[in-house]
C-alpha atoms as a printed R data frame, in Angstrom:
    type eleno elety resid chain resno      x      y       z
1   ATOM     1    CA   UNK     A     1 81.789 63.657  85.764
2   ATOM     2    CA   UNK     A     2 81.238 64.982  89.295
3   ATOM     3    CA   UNK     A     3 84.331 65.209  91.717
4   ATOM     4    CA   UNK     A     4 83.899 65.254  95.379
5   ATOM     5    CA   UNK     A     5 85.685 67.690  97.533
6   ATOM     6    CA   UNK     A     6 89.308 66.519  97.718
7   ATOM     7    CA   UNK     A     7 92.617 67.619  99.294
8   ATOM     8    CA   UNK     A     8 94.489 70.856  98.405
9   ATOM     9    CA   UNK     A     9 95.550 71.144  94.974
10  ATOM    10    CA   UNK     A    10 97.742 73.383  92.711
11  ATOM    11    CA   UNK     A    11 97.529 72.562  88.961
12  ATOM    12    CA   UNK     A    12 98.911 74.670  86.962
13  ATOM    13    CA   UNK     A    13 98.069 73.073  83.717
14  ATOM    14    CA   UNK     A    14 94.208 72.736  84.865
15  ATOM    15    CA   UNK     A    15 94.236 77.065  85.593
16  ATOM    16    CA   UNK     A    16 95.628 77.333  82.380
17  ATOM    17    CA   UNK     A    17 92.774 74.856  80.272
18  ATOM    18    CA   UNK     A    18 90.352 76.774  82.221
19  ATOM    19    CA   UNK     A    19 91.786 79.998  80.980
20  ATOM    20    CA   UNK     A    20 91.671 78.728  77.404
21  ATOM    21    CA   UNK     A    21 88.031 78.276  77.758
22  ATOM    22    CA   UNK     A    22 85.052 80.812  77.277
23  ATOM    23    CA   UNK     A    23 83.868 83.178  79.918
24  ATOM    24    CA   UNK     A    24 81.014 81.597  81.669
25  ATOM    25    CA   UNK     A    25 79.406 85.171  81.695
26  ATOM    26    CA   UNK     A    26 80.193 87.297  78.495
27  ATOM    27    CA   UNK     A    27 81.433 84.442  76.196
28  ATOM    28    CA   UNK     A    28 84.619 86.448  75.386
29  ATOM    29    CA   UNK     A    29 88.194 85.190  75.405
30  ATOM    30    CA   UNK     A    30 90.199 86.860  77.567
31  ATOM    31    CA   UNK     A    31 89.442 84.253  80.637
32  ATOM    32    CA   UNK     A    32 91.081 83.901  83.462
33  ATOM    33    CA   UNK     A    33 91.087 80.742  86.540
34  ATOM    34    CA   UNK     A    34 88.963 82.163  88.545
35  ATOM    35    CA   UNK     A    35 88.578 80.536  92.140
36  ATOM    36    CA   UNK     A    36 85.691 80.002  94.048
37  ATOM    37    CA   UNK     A    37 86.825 80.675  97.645
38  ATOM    38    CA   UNK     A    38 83.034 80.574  99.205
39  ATOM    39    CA   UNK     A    39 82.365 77.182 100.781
40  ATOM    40    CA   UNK     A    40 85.908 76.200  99.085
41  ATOM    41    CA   UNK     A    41 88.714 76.493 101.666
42  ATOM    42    CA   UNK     A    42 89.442 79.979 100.470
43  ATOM    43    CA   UNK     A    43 89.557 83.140 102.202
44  ATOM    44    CA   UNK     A    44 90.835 86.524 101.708
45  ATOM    45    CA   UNK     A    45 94.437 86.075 100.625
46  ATOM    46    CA   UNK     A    46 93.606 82.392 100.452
47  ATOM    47    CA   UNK     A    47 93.009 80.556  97.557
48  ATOM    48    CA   UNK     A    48 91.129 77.281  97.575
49  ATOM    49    CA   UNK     A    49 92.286 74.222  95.709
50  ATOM    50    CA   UNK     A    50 91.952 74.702  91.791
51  ATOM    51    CA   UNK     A    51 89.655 72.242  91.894
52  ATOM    52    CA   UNK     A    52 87.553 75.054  92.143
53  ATOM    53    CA   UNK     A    53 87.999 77.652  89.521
54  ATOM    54    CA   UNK     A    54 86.190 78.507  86.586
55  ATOM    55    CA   UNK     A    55 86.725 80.567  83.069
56  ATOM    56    CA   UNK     A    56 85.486 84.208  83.776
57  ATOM    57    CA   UNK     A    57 86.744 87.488  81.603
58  ATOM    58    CA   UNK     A    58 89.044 89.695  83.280
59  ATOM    59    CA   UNK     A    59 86.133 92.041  83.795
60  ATOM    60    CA   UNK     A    60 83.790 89.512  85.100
61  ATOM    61    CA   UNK     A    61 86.952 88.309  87.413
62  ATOM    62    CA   UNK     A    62 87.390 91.376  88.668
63  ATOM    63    CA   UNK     A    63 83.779 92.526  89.437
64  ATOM    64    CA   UNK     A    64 83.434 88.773  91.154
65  ATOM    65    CA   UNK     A    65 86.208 90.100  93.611
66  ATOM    66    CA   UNK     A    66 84.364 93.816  94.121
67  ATOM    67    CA   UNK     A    67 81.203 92.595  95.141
68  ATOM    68    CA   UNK     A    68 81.566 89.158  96.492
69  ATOM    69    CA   UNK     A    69 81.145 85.593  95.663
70  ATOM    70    CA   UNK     A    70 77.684 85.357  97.159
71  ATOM    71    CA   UNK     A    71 76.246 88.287  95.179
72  ATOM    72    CA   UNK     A    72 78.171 88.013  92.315
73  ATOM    73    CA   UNK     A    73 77.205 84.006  91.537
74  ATOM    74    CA   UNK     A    74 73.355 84.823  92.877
75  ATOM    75    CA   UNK     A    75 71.909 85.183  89.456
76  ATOM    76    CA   UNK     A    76 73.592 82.692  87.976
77  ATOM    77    CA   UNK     A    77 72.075 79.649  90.405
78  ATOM    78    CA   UNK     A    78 74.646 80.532  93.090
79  ATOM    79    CA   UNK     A    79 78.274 79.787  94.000
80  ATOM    80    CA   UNK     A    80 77.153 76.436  95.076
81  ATOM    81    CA   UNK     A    81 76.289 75.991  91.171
82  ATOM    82    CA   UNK     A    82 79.490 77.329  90.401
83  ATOM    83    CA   UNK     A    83 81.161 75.250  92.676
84  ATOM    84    CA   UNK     A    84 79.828 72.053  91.120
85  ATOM    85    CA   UNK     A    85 80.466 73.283  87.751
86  ATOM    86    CA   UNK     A    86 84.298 73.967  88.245
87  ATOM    87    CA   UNK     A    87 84.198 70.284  90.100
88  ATOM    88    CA   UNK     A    88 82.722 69.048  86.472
89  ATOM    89    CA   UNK     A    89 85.765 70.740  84.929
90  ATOM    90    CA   UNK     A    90 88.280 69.670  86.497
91  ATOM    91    CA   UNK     A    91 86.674 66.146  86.154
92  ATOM    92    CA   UNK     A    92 87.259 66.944  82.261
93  ATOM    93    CA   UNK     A    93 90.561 68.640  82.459
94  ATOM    94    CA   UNK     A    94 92.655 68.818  78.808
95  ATOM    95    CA   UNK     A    95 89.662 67.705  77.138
96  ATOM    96    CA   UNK     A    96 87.905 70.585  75.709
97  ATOM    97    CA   UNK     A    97 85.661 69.405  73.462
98  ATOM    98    CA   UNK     A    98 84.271 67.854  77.075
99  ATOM    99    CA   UNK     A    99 84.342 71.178  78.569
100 ATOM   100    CA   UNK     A   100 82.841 72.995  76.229
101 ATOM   101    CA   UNK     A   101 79.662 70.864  76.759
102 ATOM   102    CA   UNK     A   102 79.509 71.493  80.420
103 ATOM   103    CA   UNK     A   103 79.718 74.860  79.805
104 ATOM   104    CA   UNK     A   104 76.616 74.512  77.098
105 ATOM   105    CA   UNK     A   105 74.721 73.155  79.770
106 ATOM   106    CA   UNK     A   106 75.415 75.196  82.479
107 ATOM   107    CA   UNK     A   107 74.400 77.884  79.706
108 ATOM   108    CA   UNK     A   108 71.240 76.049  78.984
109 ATOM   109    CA   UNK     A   109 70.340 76.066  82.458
110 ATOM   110    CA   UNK     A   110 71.262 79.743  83.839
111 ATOM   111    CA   UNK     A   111 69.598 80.961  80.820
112 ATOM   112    CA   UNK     A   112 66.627 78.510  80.347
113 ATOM   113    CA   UNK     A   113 67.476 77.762  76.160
């Protein structure tokens, strides 16, 4: 389920399902919210609505933040992809089952299976 761009909004409980999930990248389990700030209301020191966060490992987190949303998403379809993705999520929030599919696709489709 797609959600269009919406107001401002802190969920705590959606950061922590998406930190429950599987890294997007590595598959490992020490995830984290990770924002999308690119194209997102976000800025430096700004974080855009959770509507727009994804699971990423801590390293994958951090490495997103050292060399930028734009270059960091590029091989992966792009931030834009990322952005609808986390949109998807939050669509599915508490269901994980749900999310876990999304996440198969969006698998399926970065890595052609």
């Amino acid at each position: 389920m797609l959600i269009p761009k919406a107001k401002y909004v802190r969920d705590r409980k959606h950061r922590m399902f998406i930190a429950s999930l599987p890294c997007l990248i590595s598959n490992r389990d020490d995830t984290q919210a990770a924002h999308i700030r690119k194209g997102n209301g976000g800025g430096v020191g700004l974080k855009p609505s959770d509507i727009y966060c994804v699971p990423l490992s801590v390293d994958q987190h951090r490495l997103q933040g050292e060399i930028g949303e734009v270059g960091f998403w590029e091989p992966y379809m792009g931030y834009k992809r990322a952005s609808k993705l986390a949109r998807e999520l939050y669509g599915v929030t508490g269901d994980r089952g749900k999310a876990l599919e999304l996440i198969g696709e969006w698998n399926n489709e970065i890595y052609n299976l």
